[in-house]
RODO-334976 format. One record per residue: residue number from 1; residue in three letters; x, y, z of N, C-alpha, C in turn. Coordinates in steps of 0.1 Angstrom, whole numbers. Layout:
NODE     k     r    n_xx    n_yy    n_zz   ca_xx   ca_yy   ca_zz    c_xx    c_yy    c_zz
NODE   NUM   ALA       X       Y       Z       X       Y       Z       X       Y       Z
...
//
This chain:
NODE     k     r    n_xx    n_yy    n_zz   ca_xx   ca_yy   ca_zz    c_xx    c_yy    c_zz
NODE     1   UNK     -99     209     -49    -106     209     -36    -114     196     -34
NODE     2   UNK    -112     191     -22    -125     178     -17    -138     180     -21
NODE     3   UNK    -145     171     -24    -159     168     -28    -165     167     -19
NODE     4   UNK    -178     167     -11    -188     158      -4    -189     148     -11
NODE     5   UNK    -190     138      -4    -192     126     -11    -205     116       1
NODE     6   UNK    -215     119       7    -224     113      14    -226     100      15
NODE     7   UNK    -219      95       6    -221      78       7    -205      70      15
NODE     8   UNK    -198      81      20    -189      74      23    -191      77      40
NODE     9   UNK    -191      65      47    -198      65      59    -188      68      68
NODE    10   UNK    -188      78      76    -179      80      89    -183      82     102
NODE    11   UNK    -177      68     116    -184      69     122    -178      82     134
NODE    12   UNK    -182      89     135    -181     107     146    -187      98     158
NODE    13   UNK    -176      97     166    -181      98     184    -179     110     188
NODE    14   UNK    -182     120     187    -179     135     190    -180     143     185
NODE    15   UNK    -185     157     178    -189     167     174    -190     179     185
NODE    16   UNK    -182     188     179    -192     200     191    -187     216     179
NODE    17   UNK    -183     227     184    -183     238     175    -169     238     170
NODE    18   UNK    -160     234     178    -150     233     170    -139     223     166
NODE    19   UNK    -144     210     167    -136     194     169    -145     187     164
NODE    20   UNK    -143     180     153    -151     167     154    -142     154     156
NODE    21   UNK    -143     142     160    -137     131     167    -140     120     164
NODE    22   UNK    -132     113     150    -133     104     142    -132      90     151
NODE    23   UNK    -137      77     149    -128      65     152    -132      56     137
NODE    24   UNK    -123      63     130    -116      51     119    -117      42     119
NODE    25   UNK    -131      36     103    -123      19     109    -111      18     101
NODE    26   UNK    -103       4      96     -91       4      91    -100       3      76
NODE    27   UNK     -90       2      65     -91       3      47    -100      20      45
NODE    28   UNK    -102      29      56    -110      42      53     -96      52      51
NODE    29   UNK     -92      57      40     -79      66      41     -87      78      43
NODE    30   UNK     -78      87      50     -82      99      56     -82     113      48
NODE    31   UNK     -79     116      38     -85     122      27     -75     120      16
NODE    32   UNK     -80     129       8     -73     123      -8     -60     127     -15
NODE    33   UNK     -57     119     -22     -43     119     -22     -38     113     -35
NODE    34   UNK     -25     108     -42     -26      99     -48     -26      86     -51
NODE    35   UNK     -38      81     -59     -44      66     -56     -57      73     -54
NODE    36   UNK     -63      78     -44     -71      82     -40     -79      91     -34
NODE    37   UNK     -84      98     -48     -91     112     -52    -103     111     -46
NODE    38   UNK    -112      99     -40    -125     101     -34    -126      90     -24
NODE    39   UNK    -136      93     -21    -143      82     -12    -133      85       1
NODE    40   UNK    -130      94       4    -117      97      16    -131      99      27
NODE    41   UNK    -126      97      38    -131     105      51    -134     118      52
NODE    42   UNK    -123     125      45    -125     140      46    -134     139      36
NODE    43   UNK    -139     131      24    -151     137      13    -163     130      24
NODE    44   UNK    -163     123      34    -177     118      38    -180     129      52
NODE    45   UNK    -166     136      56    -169     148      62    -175     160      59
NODE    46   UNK    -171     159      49    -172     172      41    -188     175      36
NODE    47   UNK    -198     162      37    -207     159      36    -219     162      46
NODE    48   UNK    -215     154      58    -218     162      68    -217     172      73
NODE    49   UNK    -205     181      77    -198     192      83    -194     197      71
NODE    50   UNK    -202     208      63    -198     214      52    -185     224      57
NODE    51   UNK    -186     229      71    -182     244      77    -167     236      73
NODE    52   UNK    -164     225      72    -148     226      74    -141     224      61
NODE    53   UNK    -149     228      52    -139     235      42    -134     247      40
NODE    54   UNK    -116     249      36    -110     256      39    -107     257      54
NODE    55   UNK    -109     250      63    -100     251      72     -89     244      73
NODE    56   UNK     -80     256      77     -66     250      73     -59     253      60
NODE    57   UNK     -45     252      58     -39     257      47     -40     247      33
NODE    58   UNK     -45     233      38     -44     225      25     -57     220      19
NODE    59   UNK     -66     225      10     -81     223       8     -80     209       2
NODE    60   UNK     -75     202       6     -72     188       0     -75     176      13
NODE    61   UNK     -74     186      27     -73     184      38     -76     195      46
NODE    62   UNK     -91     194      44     -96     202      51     -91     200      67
NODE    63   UNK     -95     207      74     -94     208      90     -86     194      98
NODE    64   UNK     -78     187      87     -72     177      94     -57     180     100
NODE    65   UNK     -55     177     112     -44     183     123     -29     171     118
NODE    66   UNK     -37     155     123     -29     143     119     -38     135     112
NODE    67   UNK     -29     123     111     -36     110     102     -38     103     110
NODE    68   UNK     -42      87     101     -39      79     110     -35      71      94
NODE    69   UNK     -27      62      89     -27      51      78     -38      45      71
NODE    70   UNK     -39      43      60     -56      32      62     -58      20      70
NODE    71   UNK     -49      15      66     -47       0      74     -49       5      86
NODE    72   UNK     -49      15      93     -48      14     110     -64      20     115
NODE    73   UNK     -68      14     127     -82      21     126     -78      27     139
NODE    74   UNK     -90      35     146     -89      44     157     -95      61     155
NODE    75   UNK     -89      68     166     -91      82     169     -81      93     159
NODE    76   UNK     -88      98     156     -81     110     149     -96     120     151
NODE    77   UNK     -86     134     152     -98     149     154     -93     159     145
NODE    78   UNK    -106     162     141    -103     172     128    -111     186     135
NODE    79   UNK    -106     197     126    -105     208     134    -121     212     128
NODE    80   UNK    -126     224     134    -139     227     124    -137     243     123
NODE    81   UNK    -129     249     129    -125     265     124    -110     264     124
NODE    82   UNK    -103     275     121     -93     281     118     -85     284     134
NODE    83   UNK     -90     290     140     -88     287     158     -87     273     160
NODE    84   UNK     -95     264     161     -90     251     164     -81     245     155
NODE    85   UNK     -79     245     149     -68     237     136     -52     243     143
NODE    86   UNK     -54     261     148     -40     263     151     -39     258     163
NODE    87   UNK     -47     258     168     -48     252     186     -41     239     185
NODE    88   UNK     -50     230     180     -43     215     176     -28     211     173
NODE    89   UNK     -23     223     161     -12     223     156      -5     221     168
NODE    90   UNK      -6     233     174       5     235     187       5     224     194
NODE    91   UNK      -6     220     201      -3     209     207       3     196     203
NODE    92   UNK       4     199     192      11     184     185      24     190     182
NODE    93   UNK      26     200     181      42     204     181      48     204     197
NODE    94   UNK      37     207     204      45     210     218      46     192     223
NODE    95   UNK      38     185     222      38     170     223      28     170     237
NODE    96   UNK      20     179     240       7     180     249      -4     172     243
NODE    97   UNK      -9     169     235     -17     163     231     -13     147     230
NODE    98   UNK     -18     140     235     -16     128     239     -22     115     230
NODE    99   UNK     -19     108     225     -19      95     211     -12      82     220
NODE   100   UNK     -24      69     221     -18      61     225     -26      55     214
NODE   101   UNK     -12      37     210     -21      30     200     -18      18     209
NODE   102   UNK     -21      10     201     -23      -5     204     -20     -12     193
NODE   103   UNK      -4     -22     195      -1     -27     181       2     -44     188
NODE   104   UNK       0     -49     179       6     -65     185      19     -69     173
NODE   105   UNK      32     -71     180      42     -71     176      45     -85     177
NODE   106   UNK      55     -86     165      65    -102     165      75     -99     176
NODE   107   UNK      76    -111     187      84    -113     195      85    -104     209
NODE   108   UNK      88    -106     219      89     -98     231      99     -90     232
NODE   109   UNK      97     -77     234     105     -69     235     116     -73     247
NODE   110   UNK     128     -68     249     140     -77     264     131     -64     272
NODE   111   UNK     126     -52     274     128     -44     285     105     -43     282
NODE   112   UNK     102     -42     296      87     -42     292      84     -27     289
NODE   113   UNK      93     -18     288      87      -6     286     100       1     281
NODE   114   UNK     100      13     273     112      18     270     111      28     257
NODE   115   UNK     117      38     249     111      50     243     123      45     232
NODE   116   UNK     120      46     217     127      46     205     127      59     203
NODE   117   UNK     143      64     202     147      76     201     153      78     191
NODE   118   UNK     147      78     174     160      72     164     148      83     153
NODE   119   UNK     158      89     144     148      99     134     149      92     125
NODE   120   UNK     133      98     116     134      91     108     129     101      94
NODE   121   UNK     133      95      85     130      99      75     127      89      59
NODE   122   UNK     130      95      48     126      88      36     136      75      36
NODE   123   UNK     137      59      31     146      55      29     154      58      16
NODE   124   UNK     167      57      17     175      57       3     174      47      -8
NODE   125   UNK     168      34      -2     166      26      -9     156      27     -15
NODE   126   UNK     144      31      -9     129      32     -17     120      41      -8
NODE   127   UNK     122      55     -15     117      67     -12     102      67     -11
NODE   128   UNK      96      50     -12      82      58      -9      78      50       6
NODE   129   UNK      94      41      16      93      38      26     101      47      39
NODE   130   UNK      98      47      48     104      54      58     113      43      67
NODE   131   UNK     124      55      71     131      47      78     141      50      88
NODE   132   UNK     145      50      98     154      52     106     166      56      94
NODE   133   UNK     168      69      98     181      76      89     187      86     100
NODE   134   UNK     198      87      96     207     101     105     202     112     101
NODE   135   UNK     200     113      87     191     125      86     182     130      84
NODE   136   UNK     173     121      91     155     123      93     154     131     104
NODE   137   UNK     141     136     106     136     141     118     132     138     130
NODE   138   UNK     135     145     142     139     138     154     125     129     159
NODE   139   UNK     126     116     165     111     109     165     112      99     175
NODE   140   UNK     103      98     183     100      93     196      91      90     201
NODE   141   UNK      92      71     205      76      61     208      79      59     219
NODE   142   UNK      73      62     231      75      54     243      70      43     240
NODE   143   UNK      70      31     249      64      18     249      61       9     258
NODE   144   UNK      52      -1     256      46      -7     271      41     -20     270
NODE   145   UNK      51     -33     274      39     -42     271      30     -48     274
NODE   146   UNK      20     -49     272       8     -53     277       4     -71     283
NODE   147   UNK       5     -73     273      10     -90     268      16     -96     258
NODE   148   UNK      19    -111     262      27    -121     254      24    -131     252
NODE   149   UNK      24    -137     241      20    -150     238      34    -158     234
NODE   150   UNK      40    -169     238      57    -171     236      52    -179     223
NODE   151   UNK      37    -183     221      35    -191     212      21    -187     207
NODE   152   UNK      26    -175     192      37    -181     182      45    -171     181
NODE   153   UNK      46    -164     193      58    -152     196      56    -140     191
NODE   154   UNK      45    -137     200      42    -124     197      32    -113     210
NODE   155   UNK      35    -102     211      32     -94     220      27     -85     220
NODE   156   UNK      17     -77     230       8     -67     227      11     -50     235
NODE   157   UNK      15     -42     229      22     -33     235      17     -21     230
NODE   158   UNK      15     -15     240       9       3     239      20      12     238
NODE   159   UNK      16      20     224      27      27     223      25      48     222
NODE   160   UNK      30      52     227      23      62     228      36      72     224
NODE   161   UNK      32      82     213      36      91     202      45     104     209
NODE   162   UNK      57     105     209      62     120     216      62     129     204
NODE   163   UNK      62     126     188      63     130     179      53     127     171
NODE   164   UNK      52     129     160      44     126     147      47     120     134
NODE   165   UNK      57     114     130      63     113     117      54     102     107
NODE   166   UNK      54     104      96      47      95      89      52      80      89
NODE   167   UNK      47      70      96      48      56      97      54      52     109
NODE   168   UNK      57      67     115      63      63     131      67      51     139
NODE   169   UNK      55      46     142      52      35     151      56      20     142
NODE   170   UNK      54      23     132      56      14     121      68      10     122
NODE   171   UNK      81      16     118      94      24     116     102      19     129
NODE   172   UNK      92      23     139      99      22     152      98      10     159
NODE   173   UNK      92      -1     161      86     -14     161      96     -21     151
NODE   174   UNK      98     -24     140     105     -26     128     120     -26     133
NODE   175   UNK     122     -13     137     141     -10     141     146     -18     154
NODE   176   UNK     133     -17     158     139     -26     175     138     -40     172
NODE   177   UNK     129     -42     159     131     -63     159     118     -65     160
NODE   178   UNK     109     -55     161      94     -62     166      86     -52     154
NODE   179   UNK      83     -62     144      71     -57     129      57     -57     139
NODE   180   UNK      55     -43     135      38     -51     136      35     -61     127
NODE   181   UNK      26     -72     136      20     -82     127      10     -81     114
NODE   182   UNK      15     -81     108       4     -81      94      10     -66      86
NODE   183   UNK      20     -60      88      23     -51      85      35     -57      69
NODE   184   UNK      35     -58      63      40     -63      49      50     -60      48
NODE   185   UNK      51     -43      49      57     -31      42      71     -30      52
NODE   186   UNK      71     -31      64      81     -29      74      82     -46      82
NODE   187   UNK      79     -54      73      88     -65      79      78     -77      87
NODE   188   UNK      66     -71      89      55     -81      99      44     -91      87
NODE   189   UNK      46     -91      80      39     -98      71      46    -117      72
NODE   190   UNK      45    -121      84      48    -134      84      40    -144      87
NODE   191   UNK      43    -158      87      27    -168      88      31    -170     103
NODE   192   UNK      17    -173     109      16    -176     123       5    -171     125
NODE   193   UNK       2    -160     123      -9    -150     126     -15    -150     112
NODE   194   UNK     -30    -150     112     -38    -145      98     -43    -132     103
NODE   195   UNK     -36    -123      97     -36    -107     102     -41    -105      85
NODE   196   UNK     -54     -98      81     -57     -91      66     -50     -76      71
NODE   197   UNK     -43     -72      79     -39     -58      77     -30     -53      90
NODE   198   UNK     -24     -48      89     -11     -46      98     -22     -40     116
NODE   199   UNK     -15     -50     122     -25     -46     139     -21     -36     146
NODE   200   UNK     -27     -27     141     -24     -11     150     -38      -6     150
NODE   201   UNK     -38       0     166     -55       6     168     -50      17     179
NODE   202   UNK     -55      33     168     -52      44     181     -62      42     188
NODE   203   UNK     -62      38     205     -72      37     211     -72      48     222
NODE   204   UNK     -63      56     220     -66      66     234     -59      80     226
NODE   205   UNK     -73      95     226     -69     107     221     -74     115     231
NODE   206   UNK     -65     123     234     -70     138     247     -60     144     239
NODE   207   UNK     -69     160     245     -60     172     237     -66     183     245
NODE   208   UNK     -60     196     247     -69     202     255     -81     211     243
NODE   209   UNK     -92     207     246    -101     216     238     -99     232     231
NODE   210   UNK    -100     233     222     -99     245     219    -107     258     220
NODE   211   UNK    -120     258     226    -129     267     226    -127     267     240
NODE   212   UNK    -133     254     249    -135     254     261    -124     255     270
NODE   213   UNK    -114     254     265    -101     253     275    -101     244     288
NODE   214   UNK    -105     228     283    -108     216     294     -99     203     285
NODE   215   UNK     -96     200     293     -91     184     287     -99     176     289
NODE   216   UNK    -100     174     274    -109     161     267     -99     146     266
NODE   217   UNK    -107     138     267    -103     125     264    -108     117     257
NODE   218   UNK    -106     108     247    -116      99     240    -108      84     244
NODE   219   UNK    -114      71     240    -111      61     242    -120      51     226
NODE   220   UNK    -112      44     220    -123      33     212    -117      22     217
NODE   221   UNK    -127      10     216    -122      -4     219    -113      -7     206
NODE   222   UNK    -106     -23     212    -101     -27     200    -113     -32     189
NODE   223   UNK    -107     -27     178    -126     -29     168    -120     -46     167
NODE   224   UNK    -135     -55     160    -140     -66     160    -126     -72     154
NODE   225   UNK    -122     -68     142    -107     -79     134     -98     -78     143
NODE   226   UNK     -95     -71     145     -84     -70     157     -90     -81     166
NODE   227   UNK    -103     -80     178    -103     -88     185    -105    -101     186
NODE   228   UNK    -110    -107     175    -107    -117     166     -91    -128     166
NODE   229   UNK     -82    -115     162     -70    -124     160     -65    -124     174
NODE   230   UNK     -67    -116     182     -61    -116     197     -68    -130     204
NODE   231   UNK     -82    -132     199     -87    -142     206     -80    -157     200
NODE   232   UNK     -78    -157     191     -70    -172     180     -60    -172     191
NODE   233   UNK     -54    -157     194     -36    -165     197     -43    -169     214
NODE   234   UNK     -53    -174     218     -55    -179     232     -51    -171     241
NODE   235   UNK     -49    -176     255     -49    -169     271     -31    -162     263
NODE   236   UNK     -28    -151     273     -18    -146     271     -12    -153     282
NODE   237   UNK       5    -152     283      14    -155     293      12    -147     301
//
């Protein structure tokens, strides 16, 4: 079972009886796992909000619905009863609950907006990467781009989740020809940009509340590294 661990700092824009409403920064993994037994989010929640152990079926993960990667910073909401964790569930099964991120990709997409419809699953080459396979599970990013820089060819595009799969956005960026930048693992790890970590920020979560039965919304800015390297690549096109 997770620890409290108090020294691991998590900033909560949101609290109420049965949600709390993370914005992650990036290098904070979201609870523990292999590699890393502590210092998780869920041990610096657990600290705070003792109530949300055992909620949910995995005490390893407590009250957590989704993730987010470490490298990625942003919104994620963790449940604080047993009623909200199922609540949540559904919504992320039914694809009502709403995930938009913000990634800056290699190169311009040909269409400014358009949905990657390709499943995905484990690769056969190296089972601990994901990848567009025939026999993965069904998975789907709408897309949007925001802006372009032709120079040093690269673009800023909101992507927003119909599904959940682990590295989704990653996976799905990657298959069309556009790595996130700074992303190593799926292909964006190239010079032009000084990216320390793959540029993805969930910046927009709504879900309908679970006690209150109101749709909630959250928003975070892009945090400071991220705005940093957007500012290097100059005015956009």
């Amino acid at each position: 079972m997770a620890a409290p661990d108090p020294t691991v700092e998590v900033p909560v824009v949101h609290a109420d009886e049965s949600v709390i409403v993370v914005d992650k920064p990036a290098g904070l993994v979201v609870h523990p796992g292999a590699g890393h037994l502590t210092g998780t989010m869920v041990n610096g929640l657990l600290a705070r909000f003792p109530d949300i152990a055992g909620v949910g079926p995995d005490p390893e993960r407590p009250g957590i619905v989704h993730r987010l990667d470490a490298g990625t910073s942003g919104l994620v909401v963790v449940a604080r009863t047993d009623a909200a964790y199922a609540s949540l569930v559904r919504q992320l099964a039914a694809r009502t609950a709403r995930r938009e991120y913000l990634a800056l990709v290699w190169g311009e997409p040909d269409a400014t907006r358009g949905v990657v419809d390709a499943p995905i699953g484990r690769s056969a080459r190296d089972p601990t990467r994901m990848a567009v396979v025939a026999s993965g599970r069904p998975a789907r990013t709408a897309y949007e781009v925001e802006r372009t820089w032709p120079v040093p060819g690269v673009a800023l595009v909101r992507c927003r989740l119909e599904t959940g799969r682990t590295h989704q956005i990653r996976v799905h960026l990657a298959a069309i020809g556009h790595p996130v930048v700074g992303d190593d693992r799926y292909g964006g790890g190239r010079p032009g940009v000084d990216a320390t970590r793959p540029m993805r920020h969930a910046a927009v979560l709504a879900f309908d509340h679970p006690a209150r039965h109101e749709r909630v919304r959250f928003t975070s800015p892009v945090p400071p590294d991220m705005a940093a390297v957007l500012d290097t690549l100059g005015p956009p096109n």
